[in-house]
C-alpha positions in Angstrom: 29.8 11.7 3.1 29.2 15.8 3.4 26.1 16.7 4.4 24.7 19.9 3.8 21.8 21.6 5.9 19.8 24.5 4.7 17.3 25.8 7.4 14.3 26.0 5.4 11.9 28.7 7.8 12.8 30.9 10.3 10.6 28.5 12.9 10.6 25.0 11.3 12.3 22.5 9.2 15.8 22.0 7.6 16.5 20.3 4.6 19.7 18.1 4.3 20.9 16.6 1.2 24.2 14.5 0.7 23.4 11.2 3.0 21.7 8.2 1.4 21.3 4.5 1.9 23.6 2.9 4.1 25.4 6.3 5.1 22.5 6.5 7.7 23.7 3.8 10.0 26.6 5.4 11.9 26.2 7.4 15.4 27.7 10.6 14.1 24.6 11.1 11.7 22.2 10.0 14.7 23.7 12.6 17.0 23.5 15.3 14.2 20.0 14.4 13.7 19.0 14.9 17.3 20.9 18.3 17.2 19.0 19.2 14.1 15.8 18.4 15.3 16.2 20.1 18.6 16.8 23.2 16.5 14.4 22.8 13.8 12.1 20.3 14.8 11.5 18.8 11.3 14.1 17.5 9.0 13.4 16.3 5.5 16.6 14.3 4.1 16.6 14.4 0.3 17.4 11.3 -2.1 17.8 9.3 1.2 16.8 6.4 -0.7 17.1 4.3 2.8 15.7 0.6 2.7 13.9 -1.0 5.4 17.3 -2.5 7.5 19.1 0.6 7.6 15.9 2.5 8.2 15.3 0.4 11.4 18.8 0.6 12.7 19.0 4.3 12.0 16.1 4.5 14.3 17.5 2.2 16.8 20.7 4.7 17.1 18.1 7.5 18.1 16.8 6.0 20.5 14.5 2.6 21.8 12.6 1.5 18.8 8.4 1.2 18.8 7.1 -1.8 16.3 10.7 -3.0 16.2 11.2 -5.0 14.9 8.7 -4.2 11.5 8.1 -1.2 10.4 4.7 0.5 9.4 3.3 0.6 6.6 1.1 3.9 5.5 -1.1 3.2 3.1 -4.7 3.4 2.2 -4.6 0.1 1.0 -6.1 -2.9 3.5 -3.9 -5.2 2.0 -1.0 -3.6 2.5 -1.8 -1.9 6.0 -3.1 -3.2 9.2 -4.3 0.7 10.0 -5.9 1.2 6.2 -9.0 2.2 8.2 -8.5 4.8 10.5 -5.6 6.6 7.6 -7.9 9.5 6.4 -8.1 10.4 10.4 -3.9 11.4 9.7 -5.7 14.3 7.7 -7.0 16.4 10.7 -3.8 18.0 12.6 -2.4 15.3 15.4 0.3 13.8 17.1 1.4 10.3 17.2 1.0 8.7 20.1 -1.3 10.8 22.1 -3.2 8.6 24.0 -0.1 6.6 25.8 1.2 7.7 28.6 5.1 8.4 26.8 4.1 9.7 22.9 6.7 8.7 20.5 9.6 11.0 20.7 10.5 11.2 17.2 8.7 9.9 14.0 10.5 8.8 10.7 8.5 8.3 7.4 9.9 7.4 4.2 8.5 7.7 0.5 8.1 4.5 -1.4 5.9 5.7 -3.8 4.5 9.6 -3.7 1.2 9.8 -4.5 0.5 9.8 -8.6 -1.2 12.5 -8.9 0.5 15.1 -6.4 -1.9 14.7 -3.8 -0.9 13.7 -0.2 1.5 16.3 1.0 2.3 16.2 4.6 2.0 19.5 6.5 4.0 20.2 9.8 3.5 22.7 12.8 5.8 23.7 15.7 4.0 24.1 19.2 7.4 24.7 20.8 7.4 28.4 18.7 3.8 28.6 19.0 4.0 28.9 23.1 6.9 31.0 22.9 5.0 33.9 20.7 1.9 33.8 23.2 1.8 37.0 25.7 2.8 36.1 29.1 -1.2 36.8 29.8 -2.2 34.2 27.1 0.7 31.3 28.8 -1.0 32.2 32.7 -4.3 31.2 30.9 -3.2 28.0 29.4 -0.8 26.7 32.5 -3.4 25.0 34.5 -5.5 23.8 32.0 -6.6 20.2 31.6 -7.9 19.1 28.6 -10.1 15.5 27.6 -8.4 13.5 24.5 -9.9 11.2 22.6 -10.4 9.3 19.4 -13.9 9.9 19.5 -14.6 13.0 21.0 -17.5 14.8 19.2 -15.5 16.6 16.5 -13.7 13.9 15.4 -17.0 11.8 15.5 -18.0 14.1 12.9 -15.2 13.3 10.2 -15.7 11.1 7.3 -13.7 8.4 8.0 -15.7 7.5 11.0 -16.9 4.4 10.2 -18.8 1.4 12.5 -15.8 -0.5 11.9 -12.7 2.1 12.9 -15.2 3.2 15.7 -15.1 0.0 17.5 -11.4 -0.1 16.9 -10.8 3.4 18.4 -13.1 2.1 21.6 -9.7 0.6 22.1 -8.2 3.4 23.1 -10.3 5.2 26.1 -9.3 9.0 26.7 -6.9 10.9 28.5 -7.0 14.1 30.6 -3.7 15.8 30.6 -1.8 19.2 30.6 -2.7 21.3 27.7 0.9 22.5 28.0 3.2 20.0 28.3 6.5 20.8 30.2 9.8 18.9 28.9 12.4 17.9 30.5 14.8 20.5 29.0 12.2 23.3 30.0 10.8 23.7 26.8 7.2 23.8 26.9 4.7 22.9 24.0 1.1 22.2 23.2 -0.7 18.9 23.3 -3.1 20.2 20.4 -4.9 18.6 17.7 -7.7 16.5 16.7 -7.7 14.2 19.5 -7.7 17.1 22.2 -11.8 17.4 22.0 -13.0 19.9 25.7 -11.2 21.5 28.5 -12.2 19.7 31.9 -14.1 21.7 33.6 -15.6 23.9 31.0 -19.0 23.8 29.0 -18.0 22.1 25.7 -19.2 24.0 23.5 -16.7 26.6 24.9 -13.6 24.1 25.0 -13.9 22.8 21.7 -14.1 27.0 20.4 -10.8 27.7 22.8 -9.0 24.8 21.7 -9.7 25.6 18.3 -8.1 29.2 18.0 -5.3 28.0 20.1 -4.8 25.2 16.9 -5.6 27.9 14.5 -2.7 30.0 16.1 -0.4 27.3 16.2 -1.0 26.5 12.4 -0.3 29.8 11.0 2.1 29.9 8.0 5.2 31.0 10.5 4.9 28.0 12.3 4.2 25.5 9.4 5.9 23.9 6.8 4.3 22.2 3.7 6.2 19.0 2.7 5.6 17.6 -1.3 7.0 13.9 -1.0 9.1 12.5 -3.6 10.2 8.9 -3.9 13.0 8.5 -1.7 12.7 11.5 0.9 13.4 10.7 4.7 11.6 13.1 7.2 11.7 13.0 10.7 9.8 15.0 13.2 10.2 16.1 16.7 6.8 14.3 18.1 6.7 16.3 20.7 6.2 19.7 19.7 5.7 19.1 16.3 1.6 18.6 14.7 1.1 17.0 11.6 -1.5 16.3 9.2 -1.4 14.4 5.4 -3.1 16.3 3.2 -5.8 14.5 1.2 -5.1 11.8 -1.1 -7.3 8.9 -2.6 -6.4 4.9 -2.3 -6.3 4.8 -6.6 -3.1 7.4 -6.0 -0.5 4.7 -4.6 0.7 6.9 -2.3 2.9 4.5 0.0 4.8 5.0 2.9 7.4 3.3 5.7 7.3 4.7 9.1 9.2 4.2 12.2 9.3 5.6 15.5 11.3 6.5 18.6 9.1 5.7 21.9 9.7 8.5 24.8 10.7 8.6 27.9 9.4 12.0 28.6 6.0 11.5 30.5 3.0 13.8 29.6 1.5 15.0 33.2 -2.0 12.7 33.5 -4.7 14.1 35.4 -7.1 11.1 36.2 -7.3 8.9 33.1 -10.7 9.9 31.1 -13.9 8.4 31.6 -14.2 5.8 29.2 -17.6 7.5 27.9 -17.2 8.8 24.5 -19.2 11.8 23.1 -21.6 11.4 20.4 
């Protein structure tokens, strides 16, 4: 089966279209992927049309498989998702993973059902490219800094969805103090930005929380980004990584329905201490 890519912006994304269904499971398309993604850092694979089987063993050829053997199920609905709670919190920009000590290395959603009314797009942005455009001033500033993540740091406290019930299941996951800029094993360097990242160690908070948020609103500038509109059947997958990502706003009533696996990591964020425990309010 012929693939064909088209790189979709200068910093982000390819589209590929001519692989679908069973086509997926075979180690030449794996290996192609991973090349892909290491250049673009997003792929969306049109009319994949990929069921649940071939979805998992696609992900097992990329690497060791998280939630194997089930896959996720992204919804809003409680009956159809164990995490129906905490979804809305995919709407602020994040990564997946970011409280473990090895984030997923790659994530891999599929579109069951796009949402009904147009709503839920998922929007993408490259902290790989990011770093690079940053003055050589602006990268001494950010080498040594540690920042606090959390689940419930104060701005994220502050968001809707933040409910008695997904509070106590977030006090599940205690914070983390790590790199801002996390050094890969290639030498690449990103950004370990997003929601989660809430004050920079050492610094008043007021004045971390403003720092870290310019550094996301640089990083999320339209040459960075990429704005996906789902439709039923599209594969994406996503260098975890380097890549933020955030679903755009979409309501339970619109069926938007999704399958998601992922690739756990065996690139180690640098951990400074291990947070506090004590949460913000």
């Amino acid at each position: 089966m012929d693939a064909t890519v088209t790189k979709i912006k200068p910093d982000i994304g390819a589209e590929i279209t001519g692989i679908s269904g069973h086509a997926f499971v075979a180690a030449g398309v794996a290996a192609d992927a991973q090349r892909l993604l290491d250049a673009h850092g997003v792929l969306i694979y049109r009319d994949a049309n990929i069921d649940d089987d071939d979805l998992k063993a696609f992900t097992r050829l990329l690497g060791p498989v998280h939630e194997f053997p089930d896959v996720a199920v992204v919804s809003l609905d409680p009956e159809l998702s164990r995490s129906a709670s905490v979804q809305n919190g995919t709407f602020y920009w994040h990564i997946d993973g970011t409280m473990v000590e090895y984030p997923h290395q790659i994530t891999l959603l599929t579109c069951l059902e796009p949402a009904n009314d147009g709503s839920g797009d998922t929007e993408f942005a490259n902290t790989y490219a990011a770093y690079d455009a940053l003055s050589d001033g602006e990268k001494a500033e950010l080498e040594h800094l540690q920042v606090r993540y959390s689940y419930l740091n104060r701005q994220r406290l502050k968001q809707g969805f933040m409910t008695p019930e997904s509070i106590e299941s977030l006090k599940k996951m205690p914070p983390r103090d790590r790199s801002l800029v996390w050094t890969h094993r290639t030498g690449r360097k990103s950004m370990l930005l997003g929601s989660q990242a809430g004050e920079v160690i050492g610094w008043p908070i007021d004045k971390g929380e403003a720092f870290l948020g310019r550094l996301l609103e640089w990083s999320t500038q339209p040459r960075f980004t990429l704005r996906h509109h789902w439709t039923r059947g599209d594969l994406v997958l996503w260098d975890n990584t380097g890549i933020l990502h955030r679903a755009h706003p979409y309501a339970l009533e619109s069926g938007r329905l999704m399958h998601r696996t992922t690739v756990d990591s065996d690139q180690h964020v640098a951990t400074v201490g291990g947070g506090t425990g004590d949460y913000v309010a």
